[in-house]
C-alpha positions in Angstrom: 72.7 97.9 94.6 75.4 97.5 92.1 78.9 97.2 93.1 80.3 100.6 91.0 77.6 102.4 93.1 78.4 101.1 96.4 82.0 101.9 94.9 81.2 105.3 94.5 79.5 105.6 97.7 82.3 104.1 99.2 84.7 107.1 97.8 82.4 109.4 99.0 82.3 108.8 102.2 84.5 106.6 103.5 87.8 107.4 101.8 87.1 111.2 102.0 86.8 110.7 106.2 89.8 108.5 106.2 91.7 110.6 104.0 90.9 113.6 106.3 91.5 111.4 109.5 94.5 110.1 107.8 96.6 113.3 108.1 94.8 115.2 111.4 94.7 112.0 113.4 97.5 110.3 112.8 97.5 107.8 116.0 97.2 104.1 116.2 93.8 104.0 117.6 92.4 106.0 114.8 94.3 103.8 111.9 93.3 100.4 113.7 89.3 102.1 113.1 90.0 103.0 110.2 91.2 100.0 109.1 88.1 98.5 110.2 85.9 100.5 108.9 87.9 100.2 105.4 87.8 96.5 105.5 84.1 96.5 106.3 83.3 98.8 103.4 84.9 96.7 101.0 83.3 93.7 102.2 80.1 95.1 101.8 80.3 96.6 98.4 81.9 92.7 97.7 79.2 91.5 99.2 82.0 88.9 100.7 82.3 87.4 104.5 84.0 88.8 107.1 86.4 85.8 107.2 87.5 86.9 103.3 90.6 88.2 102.7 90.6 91.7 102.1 94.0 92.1 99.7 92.3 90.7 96.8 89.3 92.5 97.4 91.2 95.5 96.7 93.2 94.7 93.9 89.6 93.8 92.3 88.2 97.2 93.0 91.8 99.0 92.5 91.4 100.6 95.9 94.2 101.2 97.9 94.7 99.0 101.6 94.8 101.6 104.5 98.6 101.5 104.7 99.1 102.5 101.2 97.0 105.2 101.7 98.6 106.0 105.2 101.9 106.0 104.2 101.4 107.8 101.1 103.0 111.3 100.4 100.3 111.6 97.5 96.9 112.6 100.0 99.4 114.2 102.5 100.7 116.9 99.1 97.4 117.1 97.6 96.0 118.7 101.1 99.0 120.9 101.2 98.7 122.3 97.5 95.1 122.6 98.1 95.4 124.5 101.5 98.2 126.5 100.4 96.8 129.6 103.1 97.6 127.6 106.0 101.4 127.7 106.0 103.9 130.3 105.5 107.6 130.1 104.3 109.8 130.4 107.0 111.5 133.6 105.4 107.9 134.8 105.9 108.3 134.1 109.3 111.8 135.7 110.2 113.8 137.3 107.8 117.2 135.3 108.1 118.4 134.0 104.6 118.7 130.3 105.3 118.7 127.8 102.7 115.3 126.6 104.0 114.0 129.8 103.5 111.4 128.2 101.3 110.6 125.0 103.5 106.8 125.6 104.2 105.6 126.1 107.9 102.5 125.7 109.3 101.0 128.8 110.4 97.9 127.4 112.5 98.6 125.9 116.1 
């Protein structure tokens, strides 16, 4: 299969779960998977060894290593601009004029 297939396959399902993953399930057994799983998809699509060195894999495909991606603000914003429902302000909440009136809140438990 051609690698800018497997590349979009890889975007498609593998970095949508890990982006999900990334910000519900942020512990260190989850990342250490994920960075597994992210390191094997790369290899594949590379058709490369598991003894290769990954960084240079991803410069070449211009995808970012897990912990660019984990510590990113970027996929953590675009889930709260897209889910804008699922939080309130806290004036929304109570009714005290604070100056983090407009701090957003999460309104699910």
């Amino acid at each position: 299969m051609p690698q800018e297939i497997l590349r979009m396959v890889y975007f498609a399902y593998v970095h949508s779960v890990m982006s999900y993953g990334i910000i519900f399930g942020q512990t260190n057994g989850i990342v250490r998977k994920f960075l597994i799983l992210k390191k094997g998809g790369i290899r594949i699509i590379t058709n490369s060894t598991a003894r290769y060195l990954c960084r240079e894999l991803f410069k070449k495909l211009e995808i970012l290593p897990l912990y660019s991606q984990y510590t990113s603000i970027f996929s953590q914003s675009i889930f709260v601009i897209k889910n804008k429902h699922l939080f309130s302000t806290n004036y929304q909440i109570h009714s005290v004029r604070t100056r983090l009136k407009t701090n957003l809140t999460s309104t699910y438990s």
